[in-house]
One Martini backbone bead per residue (centre of mass of N, CA, C, O) as a GRO file, in nm:
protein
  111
    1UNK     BB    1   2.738   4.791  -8.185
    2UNK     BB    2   2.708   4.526  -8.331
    3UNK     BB    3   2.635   4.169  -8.348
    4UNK     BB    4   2.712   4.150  -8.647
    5UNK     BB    5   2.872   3.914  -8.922
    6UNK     BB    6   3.013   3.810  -9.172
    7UNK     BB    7   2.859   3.490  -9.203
    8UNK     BB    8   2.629   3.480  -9.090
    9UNK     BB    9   2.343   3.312  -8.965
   10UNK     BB   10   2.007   3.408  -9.065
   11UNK     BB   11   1.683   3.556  -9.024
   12UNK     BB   12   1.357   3.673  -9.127
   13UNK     BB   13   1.122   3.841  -8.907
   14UNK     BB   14   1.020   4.074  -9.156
   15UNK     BB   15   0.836   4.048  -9.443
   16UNK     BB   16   0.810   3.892  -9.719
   17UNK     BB   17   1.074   3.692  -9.623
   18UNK     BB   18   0.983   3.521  -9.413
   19UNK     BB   19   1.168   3.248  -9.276
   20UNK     BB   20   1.428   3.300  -9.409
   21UNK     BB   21   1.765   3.157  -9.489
   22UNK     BB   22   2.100   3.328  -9.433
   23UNK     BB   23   2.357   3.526  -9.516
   24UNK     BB   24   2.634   3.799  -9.447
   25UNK     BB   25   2.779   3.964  -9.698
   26UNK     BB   26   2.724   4.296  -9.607
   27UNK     BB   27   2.771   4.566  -9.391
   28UNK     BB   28   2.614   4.895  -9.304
   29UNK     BB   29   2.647   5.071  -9.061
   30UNK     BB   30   2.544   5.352  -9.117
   31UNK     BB   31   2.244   5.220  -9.248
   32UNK     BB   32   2.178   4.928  -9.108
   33UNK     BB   33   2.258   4.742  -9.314
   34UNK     BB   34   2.211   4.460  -9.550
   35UNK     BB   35   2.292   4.171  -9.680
   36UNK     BB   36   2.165   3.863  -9.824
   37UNK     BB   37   2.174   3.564  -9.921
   38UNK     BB   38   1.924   3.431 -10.134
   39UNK     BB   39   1.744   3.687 -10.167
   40UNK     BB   40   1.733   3.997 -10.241
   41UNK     BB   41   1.773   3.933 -10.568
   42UNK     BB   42   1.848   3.977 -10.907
   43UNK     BB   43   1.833   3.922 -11.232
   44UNK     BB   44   2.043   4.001 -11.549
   45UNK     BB   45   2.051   4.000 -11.836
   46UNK     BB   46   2.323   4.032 -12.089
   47UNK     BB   47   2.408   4.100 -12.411
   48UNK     BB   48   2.548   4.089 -12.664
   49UNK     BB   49   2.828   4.215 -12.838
   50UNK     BB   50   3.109   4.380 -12.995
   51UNK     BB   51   3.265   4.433 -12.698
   52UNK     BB   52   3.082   4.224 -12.547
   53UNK     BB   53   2.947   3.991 -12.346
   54UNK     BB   54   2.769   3.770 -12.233
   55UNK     BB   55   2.600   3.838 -11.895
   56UNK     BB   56   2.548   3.787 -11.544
   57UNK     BB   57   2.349   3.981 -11.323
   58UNK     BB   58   2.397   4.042 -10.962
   59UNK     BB   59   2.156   4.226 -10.746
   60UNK     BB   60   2.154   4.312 -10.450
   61UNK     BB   61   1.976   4.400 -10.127
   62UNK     BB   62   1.865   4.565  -9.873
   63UNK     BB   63   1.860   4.534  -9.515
   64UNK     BB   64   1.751   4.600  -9.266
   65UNK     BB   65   1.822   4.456  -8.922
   66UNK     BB   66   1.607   4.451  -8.741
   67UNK     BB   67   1.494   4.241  -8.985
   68UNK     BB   68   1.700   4.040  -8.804
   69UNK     BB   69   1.820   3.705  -8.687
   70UNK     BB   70   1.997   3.497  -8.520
   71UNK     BB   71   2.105   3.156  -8.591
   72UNK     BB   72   2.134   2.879  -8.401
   73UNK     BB   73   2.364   2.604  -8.419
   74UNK     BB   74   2.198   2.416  -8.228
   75UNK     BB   75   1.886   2.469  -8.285
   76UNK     BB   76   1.773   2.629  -8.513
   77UNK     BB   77   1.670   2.876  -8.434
   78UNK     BB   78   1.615   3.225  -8.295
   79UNK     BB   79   1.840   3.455  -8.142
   80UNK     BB   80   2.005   3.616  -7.928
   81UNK     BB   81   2.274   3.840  -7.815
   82UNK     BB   82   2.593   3.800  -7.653
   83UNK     BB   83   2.838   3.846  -7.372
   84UNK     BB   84   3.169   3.712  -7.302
   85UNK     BB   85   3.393   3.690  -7.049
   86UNK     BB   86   3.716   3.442  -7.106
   87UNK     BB   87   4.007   3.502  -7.027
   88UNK     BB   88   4.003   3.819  -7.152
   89UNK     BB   89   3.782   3.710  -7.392
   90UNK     BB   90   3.538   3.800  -7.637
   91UNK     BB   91   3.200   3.658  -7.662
   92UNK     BB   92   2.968   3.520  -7.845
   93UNK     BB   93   2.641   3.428  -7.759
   94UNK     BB   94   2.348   3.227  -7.708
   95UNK     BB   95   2.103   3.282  -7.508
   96UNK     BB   96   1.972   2.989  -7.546
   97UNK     BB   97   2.266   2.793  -7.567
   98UNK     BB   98   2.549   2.916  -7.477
   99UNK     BB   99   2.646   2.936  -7.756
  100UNK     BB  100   2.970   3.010  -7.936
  101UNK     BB  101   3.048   3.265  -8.136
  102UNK     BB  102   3.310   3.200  -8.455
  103UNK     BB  103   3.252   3.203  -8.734
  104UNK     BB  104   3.002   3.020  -8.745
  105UNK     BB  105   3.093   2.843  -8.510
  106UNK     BB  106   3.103   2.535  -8.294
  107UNK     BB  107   3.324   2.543  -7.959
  108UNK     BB  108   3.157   2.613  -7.720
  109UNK     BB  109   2.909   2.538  -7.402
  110UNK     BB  110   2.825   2.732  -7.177
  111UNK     BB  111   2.708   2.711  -6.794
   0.00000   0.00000   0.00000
């Protein structure tokens, strides 16, 4: 099982890109890889034709997981995931600031 999701933001931790803050466009489960928006993509410009306008393609690459990790919303730096089961829901939190994640908001503040 992942501990991210989609539209988490998390930070690049080893590789040319390290340090860099980006959101997750979409997870590839079976090879571990993921999309990072606004990190990883190429800009293609394609020419006018007779049958096609002219328009830009972005294609994105895939980064590997292990060299990702989530970013705390609450302290801004980066941080672990862990699970808490409250009131028999299961809630993603991050390790350092006990702040639980929810669709990339911060909703309660387990203590």
């Amino acid at each position: 099982m992942l501990k991210f999701k989609n539209s988490d933001k998390v930070i690049i931790i080893s590789g040319q890109y390290k340090g860099r803050i980006g959101k997750i466009i979409k997870i590839f489960k079976n090879e571990n890889r993921a999309y990072i928006s606004s990190i990883f993509h190429k800009k293609k410009y394609i020419k006018n034709n007779k049958i096609i306008h002219g328009y830009k393609l972005i294609k994105y690459f895939k980064i590997n997981i292990s060299n990702i990790s989530i970013l705390d919303p609450k302290l801004k730096i980066r941080t672990r995931i862990g699970f808490k089961i409250i009131n028999g829901k299961k809630f993603r939190i991050c390790k350092k600031s006990k702040t639980i994640l929810s669709n990339n908001k911060t909703k309660y503040v387990y203590t």
